[in-house]
N, C-alpha and C positions, 0 to 999 in steps of 0.2 A: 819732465812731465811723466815720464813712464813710473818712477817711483812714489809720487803726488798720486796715480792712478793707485796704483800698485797699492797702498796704502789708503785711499779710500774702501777700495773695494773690500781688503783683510777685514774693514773693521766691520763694515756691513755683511759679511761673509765669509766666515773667521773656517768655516769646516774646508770650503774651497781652495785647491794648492793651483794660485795660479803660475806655477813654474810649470806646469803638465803642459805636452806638448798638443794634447788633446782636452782642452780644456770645456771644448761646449759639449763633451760626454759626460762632464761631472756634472751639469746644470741642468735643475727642473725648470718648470716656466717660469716661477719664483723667484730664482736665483736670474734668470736671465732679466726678469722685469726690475727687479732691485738695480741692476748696475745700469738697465737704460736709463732707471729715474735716476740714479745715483748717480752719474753723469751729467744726464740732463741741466740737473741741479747746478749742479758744480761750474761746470762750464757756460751756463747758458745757452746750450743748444737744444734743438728740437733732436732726438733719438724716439723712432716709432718701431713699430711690427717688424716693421720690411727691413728695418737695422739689424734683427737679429738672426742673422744666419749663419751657419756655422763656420764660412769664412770669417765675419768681422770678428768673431767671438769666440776661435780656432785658438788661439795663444793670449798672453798679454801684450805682445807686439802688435796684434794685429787689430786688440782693443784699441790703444794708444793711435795707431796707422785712424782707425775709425773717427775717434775723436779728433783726429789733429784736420781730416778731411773737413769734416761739418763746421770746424771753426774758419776754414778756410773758407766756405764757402758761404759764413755767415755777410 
């Protein structure tokens, strides 16, 4: 899953290095709304506002950790 994200994300957001251990410092609101729809999509979950904090969106692990929660809980 993590490399399925991983590769979502690159293509919708090719400037972004999500290998950065600090990754919601490289993200304007743009970039953060792109990968909640961009998820959204993908997975069929609901991803809102209150998803985006800089814990879920701290690394690409903690992306993936986000995603795998909301499908659990679908």
């Amino acid at each position: 899953m993590k490399e399925k994200i991983r590769e979502l994300l690159e293509n919708v957001l090719p400037l972004v290095d999500f290998d950065s251990e600090f990754l919601f410092s490289e993200l304007d609101s743009l970039g953060v709304t792109t990968i909640l729809m961009t998820l959204s999509d993908e997975y069929g979950i609901k991803l809102e506002a209150q998803d985006a904090t800089p814990k879920n969106l701290k690394t690409l692990d903690s992306i993936v950790a986000m995603v795998e929660k909301k499908l659990s809980e679908k």
